[in-house]
N, C-alpha and C positions, 0 to 999 in steps of 0.2 A: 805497534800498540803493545802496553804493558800491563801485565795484568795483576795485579797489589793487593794483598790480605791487609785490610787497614782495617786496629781494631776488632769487631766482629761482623764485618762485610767484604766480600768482593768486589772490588771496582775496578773497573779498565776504566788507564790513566791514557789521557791520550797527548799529545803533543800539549793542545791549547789546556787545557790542566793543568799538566804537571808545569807549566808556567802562571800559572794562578796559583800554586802551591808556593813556585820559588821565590814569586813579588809577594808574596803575603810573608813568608819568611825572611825575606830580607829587611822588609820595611819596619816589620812589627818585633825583630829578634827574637822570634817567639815560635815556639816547633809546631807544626800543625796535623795534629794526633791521625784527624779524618777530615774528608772534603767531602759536601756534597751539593749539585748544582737542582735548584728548588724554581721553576718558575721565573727565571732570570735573577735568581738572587743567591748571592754565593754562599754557604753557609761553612764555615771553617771549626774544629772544634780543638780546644783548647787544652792541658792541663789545668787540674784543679787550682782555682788561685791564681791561674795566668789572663786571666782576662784582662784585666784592667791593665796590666802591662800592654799586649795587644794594642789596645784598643787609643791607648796614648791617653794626654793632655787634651783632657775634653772632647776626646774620639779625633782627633789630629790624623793617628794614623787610618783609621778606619774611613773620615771622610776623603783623602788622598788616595785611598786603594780605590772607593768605589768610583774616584773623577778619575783616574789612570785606567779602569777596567770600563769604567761605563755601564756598571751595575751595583745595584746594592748589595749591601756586603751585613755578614751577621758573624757574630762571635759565641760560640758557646762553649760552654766549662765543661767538661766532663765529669763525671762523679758518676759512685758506686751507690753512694744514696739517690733512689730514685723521685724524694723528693727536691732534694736539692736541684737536681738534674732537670726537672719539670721545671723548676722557678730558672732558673737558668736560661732555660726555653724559651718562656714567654716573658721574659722582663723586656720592657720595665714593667708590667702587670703583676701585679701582688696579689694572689686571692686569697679572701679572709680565711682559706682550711684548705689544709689538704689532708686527707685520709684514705689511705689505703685499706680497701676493702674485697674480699675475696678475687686478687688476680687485676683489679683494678684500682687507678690511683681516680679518686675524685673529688674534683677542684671546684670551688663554689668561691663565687662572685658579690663583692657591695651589692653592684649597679651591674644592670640589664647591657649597658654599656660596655662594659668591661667581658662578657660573658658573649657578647656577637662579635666582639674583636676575636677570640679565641677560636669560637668556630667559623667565620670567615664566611663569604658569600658560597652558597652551597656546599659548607662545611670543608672545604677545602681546606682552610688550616688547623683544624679541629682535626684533618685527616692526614697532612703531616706530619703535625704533630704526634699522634697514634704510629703513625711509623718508624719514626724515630726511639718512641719509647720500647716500642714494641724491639727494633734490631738492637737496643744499649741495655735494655732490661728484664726484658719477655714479659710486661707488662700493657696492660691498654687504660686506657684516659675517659673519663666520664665527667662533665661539666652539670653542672645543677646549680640551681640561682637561690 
């Protein structure tokens, strides 16, 4: 087992991994900054601007990774701006504002619809998500409709 500073986390890479890393970068010719496995779905994160590369001709590469792994597969941009990074996140979802307010970013919704995608059955990706922000930015996520 190996154990890898990626970023600003600790992760032990383990065989089946760091072959999720090599087939994402071979396919996508695209460097993969951090990895992390969410729930059965792979999450890779990108340079800023490299997504769309990644992700190919109408997500080409992205739907070929996840029929050769047999999991869903998500791409996200990195960025210093923690808004940008948040949209990044949750696209393709757009929320009409984001503002960052004492220590927290808070995201607001058209539709009620869009706002239960976000936090997720039992807030589970509402609490993801919160994780995420929290180890790229030392910030936390607040949703309001």
């Amino acid at each position: 087992m190996l154990l890898v500073i990626n970023m600003r986390s600790i992760q032990k890479l383990d065989m089946r991994i760091m072959g999720y890393i090599t087939m994402f970068e071979k396919l996508t010719k695209t460097e993969s900054l951090d990895f992390l496995e969410n729930k059965g779905q792979l999450v890779f994160f990108v340079k800023e601007n490299s997504a769309k590369k990644a992700a190919g001709k109408q997500g080409s590469n992205i739907k070929r990774l996840s029929h050769l792994l047999k999991k869903k597969v998500k791409i996200i941009e990195l960025n210093e701006d923690p808004k940008k990074f948040v949209q990044s996140l949750i696209f393709p979802l757009e929320p009409s504002s984001i503002e960052l307010k004492e220590g927290k970013l808070v995201l607001s919704f058209r539709t009620s619809e869009e706002r239960a995608r976000i936090i997720g059955r039992n807030g589970s990706n509402l609490e993801f998500l919160n994780k995420l922000l929290e180890n790229h930015h030392k910030l936390s996520l607040k949703v309001v409709s």
